[in-house]
ROLO-995401 format. One record per residue: residue number from 0; residue in one letter; x negated, y negated, z negated of N, C-alpha, C, O in turn. Coordinates in steps of 0.001 Angstrom, whole numbers. Each point is the difference from the previous one (the first is absolute). Example, Ala and Ser with C-alpha at 12.3 -4.5 7.8 and 13.67 -1.06 7.14 Angstrom:
! residues 2
  num  residu   n_east  n_north     n_up  ca_east  ca_north    ca_up   c_east  c_north     c_up   o_east  o_north     o_up
    0       A   -13190     5690    -7800      890     -1190        0     -900    -1200        0    -1036       19     -665
    1       S     1386    -1069     1385     -820     -1190      -60      770    -1090     -730     -509    -1108     -169
//
This chain:
! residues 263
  num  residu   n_east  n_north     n_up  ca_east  ca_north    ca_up   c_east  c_north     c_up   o_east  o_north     o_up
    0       X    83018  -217476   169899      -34     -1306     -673    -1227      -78     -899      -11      830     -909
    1       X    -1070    -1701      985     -880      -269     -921     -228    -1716     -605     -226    -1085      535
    2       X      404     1515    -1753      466     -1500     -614    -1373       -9     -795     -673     1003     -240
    3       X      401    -2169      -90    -1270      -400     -493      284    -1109    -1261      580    -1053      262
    4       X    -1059     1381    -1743      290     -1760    -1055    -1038       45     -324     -497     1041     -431
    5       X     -301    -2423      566    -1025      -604     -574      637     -333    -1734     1177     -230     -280
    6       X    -1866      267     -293      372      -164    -1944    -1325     -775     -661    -1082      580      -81
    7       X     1208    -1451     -214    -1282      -232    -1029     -507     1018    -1289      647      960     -417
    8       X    -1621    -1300       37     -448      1200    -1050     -243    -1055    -1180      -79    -1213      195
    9       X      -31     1839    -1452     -441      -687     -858     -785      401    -1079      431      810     -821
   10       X    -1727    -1381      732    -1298       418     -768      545     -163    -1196      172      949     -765
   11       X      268    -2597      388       70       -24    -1705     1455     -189     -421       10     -812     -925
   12       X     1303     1254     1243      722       352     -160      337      687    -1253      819     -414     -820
   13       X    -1641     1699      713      444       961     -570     1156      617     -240      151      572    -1080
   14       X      826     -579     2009     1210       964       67     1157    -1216     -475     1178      104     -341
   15       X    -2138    -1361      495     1497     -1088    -1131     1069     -145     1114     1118     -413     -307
   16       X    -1436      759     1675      547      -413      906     1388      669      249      665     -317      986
   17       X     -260     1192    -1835     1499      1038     -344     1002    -1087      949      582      360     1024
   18       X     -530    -1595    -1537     1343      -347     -412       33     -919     1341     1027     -197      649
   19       X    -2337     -350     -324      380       -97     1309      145      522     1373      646     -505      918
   20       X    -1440     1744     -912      233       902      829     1793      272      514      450      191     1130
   21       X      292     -276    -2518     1035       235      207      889     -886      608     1143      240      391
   22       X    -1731    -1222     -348      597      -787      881      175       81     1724      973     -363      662
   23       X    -2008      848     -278      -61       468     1913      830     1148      262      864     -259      838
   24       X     -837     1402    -1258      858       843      663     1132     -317      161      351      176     1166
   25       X      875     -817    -2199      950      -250      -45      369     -467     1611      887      535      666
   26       X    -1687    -1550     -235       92     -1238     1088     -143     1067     1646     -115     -593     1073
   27       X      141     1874    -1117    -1019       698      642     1330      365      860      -26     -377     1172
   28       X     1346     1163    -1681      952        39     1077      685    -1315     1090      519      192     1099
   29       X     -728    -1636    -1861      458      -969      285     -490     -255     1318      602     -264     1040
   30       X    -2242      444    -1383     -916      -356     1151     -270     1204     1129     -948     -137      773
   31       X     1816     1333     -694     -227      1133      281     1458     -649      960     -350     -281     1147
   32       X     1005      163    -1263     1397       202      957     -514    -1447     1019      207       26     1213
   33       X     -901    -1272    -1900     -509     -1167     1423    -1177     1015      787      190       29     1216
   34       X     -997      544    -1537    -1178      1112      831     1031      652     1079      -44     -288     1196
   35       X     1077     1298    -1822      749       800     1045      426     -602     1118     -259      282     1170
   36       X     1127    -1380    -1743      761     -1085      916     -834     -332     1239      421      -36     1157
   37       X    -1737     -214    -1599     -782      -559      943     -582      971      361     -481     -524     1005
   38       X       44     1698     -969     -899       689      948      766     1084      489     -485      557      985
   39       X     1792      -14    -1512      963      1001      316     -268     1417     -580      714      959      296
   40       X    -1568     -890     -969     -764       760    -1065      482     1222    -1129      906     -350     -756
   41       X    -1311     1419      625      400       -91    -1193     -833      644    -1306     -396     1150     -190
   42       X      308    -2168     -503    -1232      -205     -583      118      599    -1551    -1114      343     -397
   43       X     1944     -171     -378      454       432    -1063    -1237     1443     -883     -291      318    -1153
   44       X       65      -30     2030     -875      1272      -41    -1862     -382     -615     -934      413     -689
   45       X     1501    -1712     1767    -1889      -407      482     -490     -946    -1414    -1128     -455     -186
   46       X     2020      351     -493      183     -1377     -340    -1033      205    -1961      625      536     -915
   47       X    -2150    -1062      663    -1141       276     -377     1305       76    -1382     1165     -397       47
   48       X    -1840      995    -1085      326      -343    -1347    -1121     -607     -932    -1158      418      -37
   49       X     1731    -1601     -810     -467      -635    -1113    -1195     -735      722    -1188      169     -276
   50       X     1599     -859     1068    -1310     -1128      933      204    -1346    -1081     1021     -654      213
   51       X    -1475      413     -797     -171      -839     -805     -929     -278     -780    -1019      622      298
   52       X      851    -1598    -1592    -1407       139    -1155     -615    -2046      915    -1053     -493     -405
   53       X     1549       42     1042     -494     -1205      606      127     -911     -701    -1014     -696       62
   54       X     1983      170     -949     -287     -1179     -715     -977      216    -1219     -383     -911     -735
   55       X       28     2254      617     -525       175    -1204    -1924       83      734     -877      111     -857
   56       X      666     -141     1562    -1147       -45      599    -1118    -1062      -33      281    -1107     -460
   57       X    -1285     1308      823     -965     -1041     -438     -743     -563     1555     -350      882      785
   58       X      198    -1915     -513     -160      -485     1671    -1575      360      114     -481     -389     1064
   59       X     -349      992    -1853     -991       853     -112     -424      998     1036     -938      219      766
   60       X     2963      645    -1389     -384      1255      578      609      383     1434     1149       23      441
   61       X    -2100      196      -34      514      -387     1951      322     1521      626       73      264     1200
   62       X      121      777    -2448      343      1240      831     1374      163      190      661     -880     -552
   63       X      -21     1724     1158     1603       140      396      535     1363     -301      -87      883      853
   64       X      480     -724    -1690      507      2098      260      720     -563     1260      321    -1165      236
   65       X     -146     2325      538      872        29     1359      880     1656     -404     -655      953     -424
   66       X     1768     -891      587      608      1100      187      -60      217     1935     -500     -834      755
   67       X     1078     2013     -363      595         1     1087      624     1482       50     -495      960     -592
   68       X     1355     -925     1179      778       798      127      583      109     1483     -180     -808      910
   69       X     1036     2182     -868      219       696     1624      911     1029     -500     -202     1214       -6
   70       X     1427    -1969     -491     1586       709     -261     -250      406    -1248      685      963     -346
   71       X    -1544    -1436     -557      286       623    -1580      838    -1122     -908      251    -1148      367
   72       X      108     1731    -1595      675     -1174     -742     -726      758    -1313      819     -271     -878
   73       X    -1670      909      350     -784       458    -1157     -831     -611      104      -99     -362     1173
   74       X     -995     -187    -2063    -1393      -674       24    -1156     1821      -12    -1165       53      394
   75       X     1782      868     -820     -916      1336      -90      279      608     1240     -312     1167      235
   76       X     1074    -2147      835     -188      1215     1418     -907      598      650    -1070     -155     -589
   77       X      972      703     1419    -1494       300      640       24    -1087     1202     -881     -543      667
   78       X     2025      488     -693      150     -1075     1303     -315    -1434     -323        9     -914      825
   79       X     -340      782    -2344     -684     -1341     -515    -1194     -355     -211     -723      670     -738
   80       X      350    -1650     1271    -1307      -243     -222     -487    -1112     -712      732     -978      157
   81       X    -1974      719    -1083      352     -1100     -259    -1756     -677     -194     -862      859     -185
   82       X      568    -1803      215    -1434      -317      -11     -154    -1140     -301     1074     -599       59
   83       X    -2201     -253     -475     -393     -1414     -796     -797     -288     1050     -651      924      486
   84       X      555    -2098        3     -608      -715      814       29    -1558      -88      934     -333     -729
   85       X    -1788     -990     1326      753     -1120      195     1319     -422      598      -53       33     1229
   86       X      811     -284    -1541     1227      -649     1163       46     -126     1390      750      376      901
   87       X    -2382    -1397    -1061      -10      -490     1374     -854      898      925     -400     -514     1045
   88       X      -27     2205    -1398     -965       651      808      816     1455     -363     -333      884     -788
   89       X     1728     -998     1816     1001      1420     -305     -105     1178      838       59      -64     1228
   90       X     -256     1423    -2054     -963      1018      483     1063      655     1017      281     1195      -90
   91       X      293    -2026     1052     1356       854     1102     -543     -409     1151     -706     -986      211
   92       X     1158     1970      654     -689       135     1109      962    -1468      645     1038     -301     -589
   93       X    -1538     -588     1909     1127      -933      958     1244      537        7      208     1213       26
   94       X      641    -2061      -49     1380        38       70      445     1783     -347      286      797      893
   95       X     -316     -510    -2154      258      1193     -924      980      -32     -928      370      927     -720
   96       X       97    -2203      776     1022        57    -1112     1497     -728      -71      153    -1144      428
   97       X      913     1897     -996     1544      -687      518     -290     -913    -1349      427    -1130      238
   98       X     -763     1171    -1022      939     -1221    -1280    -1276     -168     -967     -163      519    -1105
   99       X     -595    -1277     1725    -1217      -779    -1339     1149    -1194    -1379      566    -1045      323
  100       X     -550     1755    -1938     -158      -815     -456     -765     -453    -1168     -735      840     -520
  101       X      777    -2053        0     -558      -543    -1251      724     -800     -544      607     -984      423
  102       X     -739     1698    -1922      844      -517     -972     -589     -470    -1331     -322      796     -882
  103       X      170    -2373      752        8      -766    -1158    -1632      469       33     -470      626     -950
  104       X     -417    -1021     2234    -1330        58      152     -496     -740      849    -1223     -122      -73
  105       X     2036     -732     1312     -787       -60     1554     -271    -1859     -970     -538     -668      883
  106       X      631       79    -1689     -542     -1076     -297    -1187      193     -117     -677     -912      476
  107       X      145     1696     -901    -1792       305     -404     -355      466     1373    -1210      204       98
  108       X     1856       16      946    -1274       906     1000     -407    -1888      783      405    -1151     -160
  109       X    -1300     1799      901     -618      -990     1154     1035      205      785      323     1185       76
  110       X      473    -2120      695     1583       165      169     -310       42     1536      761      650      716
  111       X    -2122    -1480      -19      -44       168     1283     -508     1184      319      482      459     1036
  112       X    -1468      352    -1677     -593      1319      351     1241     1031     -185      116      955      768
  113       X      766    -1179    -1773      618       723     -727     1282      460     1651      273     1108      461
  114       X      160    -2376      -57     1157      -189     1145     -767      636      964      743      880      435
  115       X    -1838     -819      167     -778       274      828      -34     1311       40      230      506     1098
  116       X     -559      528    -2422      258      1123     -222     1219      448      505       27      708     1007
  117       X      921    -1023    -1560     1538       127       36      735       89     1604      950      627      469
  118       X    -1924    -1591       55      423        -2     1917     -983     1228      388      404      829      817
  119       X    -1432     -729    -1279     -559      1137      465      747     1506     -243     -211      794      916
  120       X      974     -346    -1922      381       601     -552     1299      625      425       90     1139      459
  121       X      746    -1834     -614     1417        13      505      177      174     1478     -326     -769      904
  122       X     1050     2218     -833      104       370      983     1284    -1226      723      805     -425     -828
  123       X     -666      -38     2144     1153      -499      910     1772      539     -415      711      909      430
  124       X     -495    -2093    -1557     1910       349     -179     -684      413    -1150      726      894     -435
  125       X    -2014    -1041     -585      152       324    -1529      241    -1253     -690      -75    -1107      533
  126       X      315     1293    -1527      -20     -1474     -964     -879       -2    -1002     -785      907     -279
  127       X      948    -2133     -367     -828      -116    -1394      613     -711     -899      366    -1112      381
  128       X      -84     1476    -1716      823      -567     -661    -1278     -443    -1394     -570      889     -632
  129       X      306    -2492      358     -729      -272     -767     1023     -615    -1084      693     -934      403
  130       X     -524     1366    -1763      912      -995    -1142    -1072      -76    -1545    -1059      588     -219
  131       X     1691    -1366     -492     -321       211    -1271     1143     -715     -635      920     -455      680
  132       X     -982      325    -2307      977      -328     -588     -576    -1608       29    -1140     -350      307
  133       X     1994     -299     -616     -218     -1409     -692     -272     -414     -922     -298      995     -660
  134       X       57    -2499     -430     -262        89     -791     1850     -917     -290       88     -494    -1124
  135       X      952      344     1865     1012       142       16      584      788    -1117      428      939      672
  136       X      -50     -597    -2103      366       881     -634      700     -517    -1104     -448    -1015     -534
  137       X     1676     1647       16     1226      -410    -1226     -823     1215     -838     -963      764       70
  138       X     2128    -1199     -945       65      1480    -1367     1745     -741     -111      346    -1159      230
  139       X      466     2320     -657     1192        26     -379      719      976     -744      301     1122      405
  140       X       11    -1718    -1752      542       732     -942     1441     -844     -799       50    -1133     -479
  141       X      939     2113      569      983      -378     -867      237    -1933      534     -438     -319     1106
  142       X      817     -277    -1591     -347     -1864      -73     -611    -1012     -108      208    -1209      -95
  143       X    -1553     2369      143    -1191      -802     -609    -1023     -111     1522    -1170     -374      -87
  144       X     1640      655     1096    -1152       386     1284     -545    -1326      145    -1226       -6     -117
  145       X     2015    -1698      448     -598      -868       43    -1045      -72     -655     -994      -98      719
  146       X      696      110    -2352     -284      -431     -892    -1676      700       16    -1136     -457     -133
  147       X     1924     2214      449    -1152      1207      -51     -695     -430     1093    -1186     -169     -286
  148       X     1559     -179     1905     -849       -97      919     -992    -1437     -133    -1138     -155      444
  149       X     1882     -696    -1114    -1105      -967     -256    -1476      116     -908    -1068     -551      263
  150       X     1335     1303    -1217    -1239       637     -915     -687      856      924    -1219     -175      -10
  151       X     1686     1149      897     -819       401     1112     -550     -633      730    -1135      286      381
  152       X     1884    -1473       74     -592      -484     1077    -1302    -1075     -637     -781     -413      857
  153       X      625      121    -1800     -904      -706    -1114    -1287      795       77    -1179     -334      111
  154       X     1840     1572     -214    -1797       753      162     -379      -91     1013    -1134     -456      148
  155       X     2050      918     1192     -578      -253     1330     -522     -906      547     -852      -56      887
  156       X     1547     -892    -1608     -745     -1291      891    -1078     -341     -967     -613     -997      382
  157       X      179     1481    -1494    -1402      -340     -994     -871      927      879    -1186     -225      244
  158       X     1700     1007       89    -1094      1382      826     -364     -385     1069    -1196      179      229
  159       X     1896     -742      685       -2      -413     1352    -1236    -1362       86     -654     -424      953
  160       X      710        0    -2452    -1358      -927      367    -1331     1213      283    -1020     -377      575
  161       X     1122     1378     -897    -1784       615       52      497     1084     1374     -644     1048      -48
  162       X     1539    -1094     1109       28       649      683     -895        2     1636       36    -1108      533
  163       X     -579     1883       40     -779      -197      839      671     -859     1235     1218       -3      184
  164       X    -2074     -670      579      440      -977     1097      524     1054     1077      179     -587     1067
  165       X      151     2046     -980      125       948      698     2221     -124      -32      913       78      821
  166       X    -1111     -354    -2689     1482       126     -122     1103    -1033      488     1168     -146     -363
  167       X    -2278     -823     1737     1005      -938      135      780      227     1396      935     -611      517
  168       X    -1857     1975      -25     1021       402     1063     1614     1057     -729     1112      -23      529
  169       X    -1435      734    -1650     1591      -129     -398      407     -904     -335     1138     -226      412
  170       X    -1783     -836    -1343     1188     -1113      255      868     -852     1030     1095     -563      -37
  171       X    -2025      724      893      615      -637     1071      335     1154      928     -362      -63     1175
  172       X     1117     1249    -1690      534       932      545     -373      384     1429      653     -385      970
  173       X    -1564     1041     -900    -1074       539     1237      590     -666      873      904      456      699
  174       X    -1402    -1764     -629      655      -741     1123    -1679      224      902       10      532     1110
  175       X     -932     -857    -1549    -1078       230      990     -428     1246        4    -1059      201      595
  176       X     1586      686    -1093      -70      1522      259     1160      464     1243     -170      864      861
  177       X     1028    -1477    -1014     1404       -16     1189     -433     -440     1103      667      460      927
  178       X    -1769    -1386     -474     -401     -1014      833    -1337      481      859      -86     -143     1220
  179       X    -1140      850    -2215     -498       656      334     -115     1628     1203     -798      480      804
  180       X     2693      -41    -1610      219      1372      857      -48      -97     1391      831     -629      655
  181       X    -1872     1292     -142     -215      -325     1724     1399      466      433      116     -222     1205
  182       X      980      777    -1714      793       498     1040     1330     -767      111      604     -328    -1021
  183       X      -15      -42     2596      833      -927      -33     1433      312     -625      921     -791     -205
  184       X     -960     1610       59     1329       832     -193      290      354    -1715      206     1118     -471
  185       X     -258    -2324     -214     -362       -23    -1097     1376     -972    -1303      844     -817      369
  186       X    -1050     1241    -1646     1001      -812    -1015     -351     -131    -1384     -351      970     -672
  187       X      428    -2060      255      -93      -104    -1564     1123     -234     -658      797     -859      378
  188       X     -580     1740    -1635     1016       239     -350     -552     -952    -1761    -1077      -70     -593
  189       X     2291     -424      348     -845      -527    -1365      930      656    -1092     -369      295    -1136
  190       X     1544     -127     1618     1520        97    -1223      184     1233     -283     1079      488      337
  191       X    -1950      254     -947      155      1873        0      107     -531    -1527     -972     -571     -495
  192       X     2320      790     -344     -223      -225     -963      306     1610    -1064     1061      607      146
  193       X    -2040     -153    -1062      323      1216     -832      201     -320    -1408     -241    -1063     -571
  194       X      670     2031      147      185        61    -1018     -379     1387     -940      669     1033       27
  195       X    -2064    -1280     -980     -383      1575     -814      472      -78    -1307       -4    -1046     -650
  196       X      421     2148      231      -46       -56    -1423    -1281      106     -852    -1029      372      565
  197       X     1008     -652    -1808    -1423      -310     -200      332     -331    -1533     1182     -281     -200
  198       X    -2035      267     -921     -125      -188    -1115     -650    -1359     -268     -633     -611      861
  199       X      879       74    -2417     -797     -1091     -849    -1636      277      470     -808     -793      485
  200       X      667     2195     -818    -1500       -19       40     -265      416     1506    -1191     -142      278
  201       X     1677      442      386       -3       614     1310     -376    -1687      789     -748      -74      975
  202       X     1177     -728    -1383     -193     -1504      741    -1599     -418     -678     -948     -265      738
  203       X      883      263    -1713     -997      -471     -447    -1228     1050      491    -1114     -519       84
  204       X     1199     1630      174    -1085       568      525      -53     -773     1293     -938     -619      504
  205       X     2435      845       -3     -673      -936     1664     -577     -888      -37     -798     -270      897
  206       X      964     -397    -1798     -561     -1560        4    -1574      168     -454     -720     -983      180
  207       X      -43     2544     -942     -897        30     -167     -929      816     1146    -1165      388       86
  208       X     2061     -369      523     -740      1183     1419       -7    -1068     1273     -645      363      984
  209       X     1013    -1072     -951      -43     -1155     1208    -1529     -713      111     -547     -133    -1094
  210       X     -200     -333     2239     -950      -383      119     -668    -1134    -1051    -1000     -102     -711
  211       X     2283     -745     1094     -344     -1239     -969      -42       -2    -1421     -716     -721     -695
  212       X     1506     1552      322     -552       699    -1603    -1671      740     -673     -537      130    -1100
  213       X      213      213     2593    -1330       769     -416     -906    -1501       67     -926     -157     -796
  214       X     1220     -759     1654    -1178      -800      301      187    -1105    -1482     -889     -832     -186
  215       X     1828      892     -591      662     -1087     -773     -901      941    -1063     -969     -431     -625
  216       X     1422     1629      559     -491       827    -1582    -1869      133      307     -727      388     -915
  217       X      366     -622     1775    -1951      -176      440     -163    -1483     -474     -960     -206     -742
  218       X     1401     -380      921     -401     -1532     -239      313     -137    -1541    -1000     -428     -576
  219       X     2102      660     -319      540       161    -1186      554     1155     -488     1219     -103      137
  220       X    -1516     1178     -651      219       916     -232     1266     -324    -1193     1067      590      171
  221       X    -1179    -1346    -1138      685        26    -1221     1191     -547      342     1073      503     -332
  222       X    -1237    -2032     1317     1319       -58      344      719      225     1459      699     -850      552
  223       X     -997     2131      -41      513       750      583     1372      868     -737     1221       60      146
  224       X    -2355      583    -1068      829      1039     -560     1057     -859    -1051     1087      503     -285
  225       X    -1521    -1926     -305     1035      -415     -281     1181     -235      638     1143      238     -388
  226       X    -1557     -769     1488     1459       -91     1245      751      964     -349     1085     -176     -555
  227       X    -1580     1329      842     1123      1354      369      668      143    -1620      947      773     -147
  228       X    -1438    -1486     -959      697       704     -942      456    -1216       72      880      246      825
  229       X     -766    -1395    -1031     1204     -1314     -447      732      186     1149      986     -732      -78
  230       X     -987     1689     1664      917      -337      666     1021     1072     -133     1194     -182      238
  231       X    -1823     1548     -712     1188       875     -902      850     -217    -1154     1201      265      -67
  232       X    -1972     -797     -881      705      -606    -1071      910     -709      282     1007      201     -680
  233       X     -881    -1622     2052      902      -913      126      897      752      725     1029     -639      221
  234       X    -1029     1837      265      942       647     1065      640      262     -572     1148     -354      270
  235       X    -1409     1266    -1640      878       595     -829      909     -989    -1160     1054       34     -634
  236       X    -2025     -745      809     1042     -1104     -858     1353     -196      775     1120      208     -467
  237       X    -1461     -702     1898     1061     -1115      711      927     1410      229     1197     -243      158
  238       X    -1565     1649     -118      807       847      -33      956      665    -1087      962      741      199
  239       X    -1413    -1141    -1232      414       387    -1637     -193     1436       78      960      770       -1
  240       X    -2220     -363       72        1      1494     -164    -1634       37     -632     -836     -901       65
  241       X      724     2052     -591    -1496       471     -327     -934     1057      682    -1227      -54      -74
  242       X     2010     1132      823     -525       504      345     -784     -409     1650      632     -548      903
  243       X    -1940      913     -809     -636      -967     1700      537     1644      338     -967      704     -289
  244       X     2059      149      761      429      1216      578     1256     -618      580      595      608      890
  245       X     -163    -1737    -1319     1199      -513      476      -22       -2     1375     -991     -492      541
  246       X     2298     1151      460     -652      -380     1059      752     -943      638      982     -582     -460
  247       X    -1349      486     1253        6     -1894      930      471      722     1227       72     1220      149
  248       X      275    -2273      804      151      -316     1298    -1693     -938      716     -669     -971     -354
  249       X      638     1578     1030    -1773      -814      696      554      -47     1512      225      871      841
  250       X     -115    -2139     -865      616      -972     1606    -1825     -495      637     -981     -673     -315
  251       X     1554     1665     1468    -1283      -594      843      207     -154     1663      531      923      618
  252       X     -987    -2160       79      133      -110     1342    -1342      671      671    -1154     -283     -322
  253       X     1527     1179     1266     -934        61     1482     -301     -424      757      995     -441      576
  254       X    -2037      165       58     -347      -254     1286     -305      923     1285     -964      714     -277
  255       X     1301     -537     1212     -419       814     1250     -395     -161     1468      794     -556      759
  256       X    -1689      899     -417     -681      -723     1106      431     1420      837     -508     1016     -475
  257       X     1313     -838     1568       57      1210      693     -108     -781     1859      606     -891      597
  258       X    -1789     1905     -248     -349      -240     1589       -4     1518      710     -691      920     -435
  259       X     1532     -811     1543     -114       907      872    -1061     -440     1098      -63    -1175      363
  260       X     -741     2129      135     -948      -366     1051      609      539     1217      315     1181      141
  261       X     -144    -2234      854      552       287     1386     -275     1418      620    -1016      473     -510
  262       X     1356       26     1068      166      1344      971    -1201       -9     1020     -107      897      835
//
């Protein structure tokens, strides 16, 4: 079995990206039992760790870590390999691989070179499973979740004005990423819904590690960083607590684009 994840990388990040990272693995057995189903597989082994860092990325940076693997489940195997390249120019030999995926990255690649790769790639009866998270997301605490997810959702949608024209294929839930997949044998899944635990400040970093935050804090630096503090302050209010360690419930929907390539 050799499984392959494309991941975005991120230059100016600086490690803020914790809290969303934690969001992809969770989603990873869900989307692991539709792969089996469909190729008869068993993939558990193959299956990359921590493919993620994509919403936090900059449409700049056009390189991809790629894991791949051949029956390991350690990232330090010998049987792992792992290398930076573009997306759309993947260093595997023709049809070499059971399970190409990408997670919370394939909005930034060149999506026709990128698919093109992907048919080249995938060996006959492999799949490819492309998802990311949404911008779909609650907070829920105690009686206050309406109240709390609306002050969240206040920043998001203030953020979502400086977000790149890239982020409108998650909004419109890789519907032309679904459409694109050359292979007929194909599904978009929209209703993967998770649930992380997560802190006061654990949200507000996400909200400072997301794309549209970096492009908002370049244009205005002062009220960037104001955002993130009047939108902690109001959290903790509508929560009656002081400490931002409080932790929360963080409601988020998936998307999944999964294609098997014919035999």
């Amino acid at each position: 079995m050799r499984a392959a994840c494309a991941m975005g990388t991120s230059e100016s990040g600086r490690g803020r990206v914790t809290e969303a990272q934690d969001i992809i693995p969770s989603i990873c057995t869900h989307i692991l039992s539709k792969v089996q189903a469909k190729s008869g597989s068993q993939l558990t082994q193959a299956w990359p760790p921590r493919c993620s860092r994509g919403e936090g990325t900059q449409p700049s940076t056009r390189n991809t870590g790629l894991h791949r693997a051949k029956g390991c489940s350690k990232p330090s195997s010998p049987t792992c390999r792992r290398s930076v390249c573009p997306a759309e120019e993947l260093p595997f030999e023709d049809a070499s691989v059971d399970l190409l995926t990408s997670f919370t990255a394939a909005h930034w690649f060149d999506i026709e070179k990128f698919m093109r790769e992907a048919n080249r790639v995938v060996k006959p009866g492999g799949c490819v499973v492309i998802s990311t998270y949404t911008v779909d997301m609650s907070l829920r605490y105690g009686n206050c979740s309406e109240k709390l997810t609306k002050v969240f959702r206040e920043s998001w949608d203030l953020l979502l004005k400086y977000s790149h024209n890239r982020i409108k294929l998650v909004l419109e839930d890789y519907k032309d990423i679904f459409e694109a997949l050359p292979f007929p044998d194909k599904k978009r899944i929209t209703d993967i819904f998770d649930k992380i635990p997560m802190t006061v400040a654990g949200v507000v970093g996400y909200l400072e590690s997301v794309s549209p935050y970096q492009a908002f804090k370049k244009n205005d630096p002062e009220a960037a960083k104001s955002l993130l503090q009047e939108t902690e302050k109001r959290m903790l209010e509508v929560m009656g607590v002081s400490s931002r360690e409080t932790p929360v419930e963080f409601w988020v929907r998936h998307v999944c684009v999964l294609g098997c390539k014919g035999r």
